[in-house]
Phi, psi and omega in degrees: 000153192278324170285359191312126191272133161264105211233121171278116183243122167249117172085151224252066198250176174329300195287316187278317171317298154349298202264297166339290200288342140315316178284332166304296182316298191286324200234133201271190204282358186253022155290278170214170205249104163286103185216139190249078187266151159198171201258349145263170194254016181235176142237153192244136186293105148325297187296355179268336199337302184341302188320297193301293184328315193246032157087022167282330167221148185311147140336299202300333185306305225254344181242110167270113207278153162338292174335272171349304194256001171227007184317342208236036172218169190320324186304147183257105141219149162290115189263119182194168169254136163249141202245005164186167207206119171252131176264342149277343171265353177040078208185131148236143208226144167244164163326328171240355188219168180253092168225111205301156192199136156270343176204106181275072174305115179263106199202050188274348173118206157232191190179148217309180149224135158221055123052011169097345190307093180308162197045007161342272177295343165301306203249336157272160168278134145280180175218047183230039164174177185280336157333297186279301193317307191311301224261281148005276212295273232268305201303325172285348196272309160321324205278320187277338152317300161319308168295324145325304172243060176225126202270315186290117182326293225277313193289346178295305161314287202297001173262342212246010188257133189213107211242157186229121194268112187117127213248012217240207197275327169298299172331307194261103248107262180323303170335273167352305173294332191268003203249333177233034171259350214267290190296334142318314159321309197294309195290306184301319178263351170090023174242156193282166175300293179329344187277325178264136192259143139210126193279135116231141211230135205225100186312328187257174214290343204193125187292149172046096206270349189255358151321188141269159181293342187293286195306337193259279162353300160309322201276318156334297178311320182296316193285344185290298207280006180268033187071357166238120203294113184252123173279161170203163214001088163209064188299150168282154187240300242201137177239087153290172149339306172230005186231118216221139185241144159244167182330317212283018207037019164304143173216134177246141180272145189200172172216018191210113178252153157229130157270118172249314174014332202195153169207176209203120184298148187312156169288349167305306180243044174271352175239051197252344183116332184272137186308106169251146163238214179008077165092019189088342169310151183286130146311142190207145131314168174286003188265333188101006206270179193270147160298130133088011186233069214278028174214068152199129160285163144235120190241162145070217171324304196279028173225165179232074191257151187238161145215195171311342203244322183113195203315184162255107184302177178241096171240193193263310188293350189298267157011284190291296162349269236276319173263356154274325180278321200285318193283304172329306171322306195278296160328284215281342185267339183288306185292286201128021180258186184258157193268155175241135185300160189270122178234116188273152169207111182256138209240019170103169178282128192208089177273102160321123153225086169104191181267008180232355186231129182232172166233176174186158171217085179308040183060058164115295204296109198265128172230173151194182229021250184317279200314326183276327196278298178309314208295330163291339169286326189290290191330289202312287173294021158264311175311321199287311188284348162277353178264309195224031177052173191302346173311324200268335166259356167315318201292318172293306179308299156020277190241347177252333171266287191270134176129156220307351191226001158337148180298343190268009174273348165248015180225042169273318169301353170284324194256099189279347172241210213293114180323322179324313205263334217276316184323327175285350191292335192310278196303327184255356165262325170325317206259288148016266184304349148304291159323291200313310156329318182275278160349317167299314192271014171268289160317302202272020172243008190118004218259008171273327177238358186225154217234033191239350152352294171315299214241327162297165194296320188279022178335133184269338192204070153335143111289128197241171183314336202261011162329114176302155172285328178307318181277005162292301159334248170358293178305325205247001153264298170263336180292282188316287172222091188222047191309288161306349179263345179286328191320297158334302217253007145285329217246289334160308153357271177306314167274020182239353163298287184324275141008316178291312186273309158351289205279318194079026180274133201004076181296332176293330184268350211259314219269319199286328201266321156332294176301319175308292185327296171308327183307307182277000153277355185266295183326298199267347148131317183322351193110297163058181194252114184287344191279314165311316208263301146004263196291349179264357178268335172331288185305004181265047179237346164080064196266025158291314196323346191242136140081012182234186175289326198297333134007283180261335169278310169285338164316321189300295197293336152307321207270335175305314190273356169290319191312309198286004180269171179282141169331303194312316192265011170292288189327268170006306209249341173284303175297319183301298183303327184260010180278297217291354177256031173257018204266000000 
């Protein structure tokens, strides 16, 4: 078609992946022409790096390739670099190609800031790509190479000392990691523990300064006792080779700085034409539109968005918001609809320190050590599984669970019953958190209160062509109208399926009731999740029994229904067992 839109995303990160699969959704192929450029063929978990760094999980973990997630849809992508964008002809160009756009989305990402700090960028590592990880990983492993075989005492410290420069969520993330890669090291190179330093050192007054103070207190206390020494008002002045200066003119010798300290919208588009203020960011609208550019967007690390609440952070949930709203937007000028202002809800904070401990800070809700480490595991795999499906998080489960430093090597000593069932705990809070999920987005579209759900175009239970007829019968006798109380007894369901498999609470009927929904969500046309009906036939092996209530509750609830039988069929059924076992 001639009106057909072209709508361009540069870069394939947390926004623009986003912002793709939003524009697929809303707009049909004869709408618009959907492209996805970036100068790698993966996107990559930014948020994972640490891991790669400090050798806890494979590379192959943090990359998930393009293919994967758009192989079988509608999205054009492209791997190229792009080295410039005329915003009047509106085309962006690489060394060998050209590409024009009617609307243009920007999700090119960030890049370190070192605030002018000499010798920084000269002399330090970085975390801001699988690169900087790569590059991490061989350089400590050199450094404990070295060191081995170095008789002078003072260059051995200086090989074996490691300051991680920013106190924020990468910084104290990379410690952590590095902090429990160091006794592997040490056994393998023959060095003592006691021998390794490792710094992070923080200009304010307090490490993970947009935390609450409880929870950045905890995360200290932890980092202390895993051996790393937290500096706090001590901005760095100065980096050499082997040397690091602090304000206070203290100085430490190292050969190994990791900067985390600052980040920056890429140097890519600052001589592009566009208003960047703050750290290179773009000025943006409440649409997300570009200053003085309304068919060009910003997202994630590349916008400067303010409202009533102040700046917008540069988080991954930021990101996502910013490329579901900008692609919502691009839709809506295309169909001829009114655009919606970007109203963010951001749902918290969640740090790793090493593969077993976390802090989060949940919309208020302060967790930390186990509880906060699953609950960064839920994240992950919700994210994983809206993105590359069940292949992908299999792949996550993997590289996060098995292996030498993985969680279930610190919780194996917990699983006093059949490792078989402990396996399953992943998988039932997950499907758990799921429900739970489900339930939630029910109450907030309505279905507690308005009694048209059922029946309405946003239908909870469609008839769809392939409906059987009785149960079209069925519904439309009984279901329909009485709508608002089924409405209820779906919603009051879900969360309370959810809420069993969390908890691991009578998990078999919870497992049981999983199926029944799904079975009766096929039935009716909606479709339903074959993965939901999987993994819940998984959960009838009574897999609460590991890490759950049921753990403690059916034994309880055994010895309550023994109690309550007549003596005589107690006996009974104890001789009929030891006849059957003389047989």
């Amino acid at each position: 078609m001639a009106d057909k839109k072209r709508v361009v995303i540069l870069g394939a990160g947390y926004g623009g992946i986003h912002a793709a699969k939003t524009l697929q959704k809303m707009l049909g192929r004869d709408e618009a022409e959907i492209t996805l450029i970036d100068k790698n063929d993966r996107h990559i978990l930014l948020t994972e790096l640490h891991e790669v760094a400090g050798a806890r999980v494979h590379e192959d973990s943090v990359q998930i390739p393009l293919a994967d997630i758009f192989g079988r849809s509608r999205v054009r992508v492209v791997q190229d670099l792009i080295t410039g964008i005329d915003l009047e002809r509106k085309v962006l160009t690489s060394e060998s190609a050209e590409y024009p756009y009617d609307y243009l989305i920007l999700a090119c990402g960030s890049e370190p800031e070192f605030y002018g700090i000499p010798g920084m960028a000269e002399n330090a590592l970085t975390l801001w790509s699988l690169e900087d990880a790569r590059r991490i990983r061989a350089h400590v492993r050199r450094m404990f190479e070295l060191a081995s075989a170095e008789s002078d005492p003072v260059k051995r410290q200086e090989l074996l000392t490691f300051v991680v420069g920013g106190g924020g969520f990468t910084g104290v993330e990379m410690a952590g990691e590095l902090a429990e890669w160091v006794p592997d090291l040490c056994r393998e190179f023959g060095i003592s523990r006691f021998s390794v330093t490792v710094y992070v050192v923080e200009a304010l007054p307090r490490i993970l300064p947009t935390l609450a103070e409880n929870l950045a207190c905890r995360a200290a206390e932890v980092m202390r006792a895993k051996g790393i020494t937290v500096l706090t008002n001590s901005p760095i002045v100065e980096v050499k080779p082997d040397e690091l200066t602090l304000k206070s003119g203290a100085k430490i010798r190292t050969r190994t700085v990791i900067w985390t300290g600052g980040v920056r919208t890429t140097t890519f588009l600052q001589d592009k034409g566009f208003n960047c203020k703050k750290r290179g960011r773009l000025v943006v609208n409440e649409y997300l539109q570009v200053d003085g550019h309304s068919d060009v967007y910003a997202v994630g690390d590349n916008c400067l968005f303010v409202d009533e609440k102040g700046e917008l952070p540069a988080l991954v949930e930021s990101a996502l918001q910013g490329g579901a709203c900008a692609a919502r937007n691009i839709a809506a000028d295309i169909k001829g609809a009114p655009k919606r202002k970007f109203r963010p809800h951001l749902h918290g904070v969640m740090v790793s320190i090493g593969s077993h401990y976390s802090v989060a800070d949940l919309m208020g809700i302060s967790l930390w050590s186990y509880p906060a480490t699953v609950m960064k595991h839920l994240v992950n795999l919700h994210y994983q599984w809206g993105v590359g499906g069940l292949r992908v998080i299999l792949k996550y489960l993997r590289h996060e669970m098995i292996n030498a430093r993985g969680v279930l090597s610190g919780l194996m000593k917990h699983a006093n019953v059949k490792v078989s069932l402990a396996w399953l705990v992943i998988l039932r809070v997950f499907l758990g958190y799921e429900w739970l999920l489900s339930g939630i987005g029910k109450i907030r579209e309505g279905f507690l209160v308005s009694g048209d759900k059922l029946v309405s175009g946003s239908s909870l239970m469609p008839m769809g062509p392939g409906t059987p007829g009785w149960y079209r019968w069925f519904m439309e006798t009984f279901v329909f109208p009485h709508a608002l109380f089924f409405q209820w007894v779906v919603t009051l369901t879900e969360l309370a399926l959810g809420l069993a498999l969390i908890f691991g609470l009578f998990t078999t009927l919870a497992a049981l009731g999983s199926i029944f929904m799904n079975v009766n969500f096929a039935l009716s046309g909606a479709g339903g999740d074959i993965w939901f009906v999987m993994v819940s036939i998984a959960m009838l092996a009574g897999a609460g029994r590991a890490f759950g209530l049921d753990y403690y509750v059916m034994p309880f609830l055994g010895e309550v229904v023994k109690g309550a039988l007549p003596k005589s069929w107690v006996s009974h059924g104890r001789q009929a067992a030891s006849a059957g076992g003389t047989k």
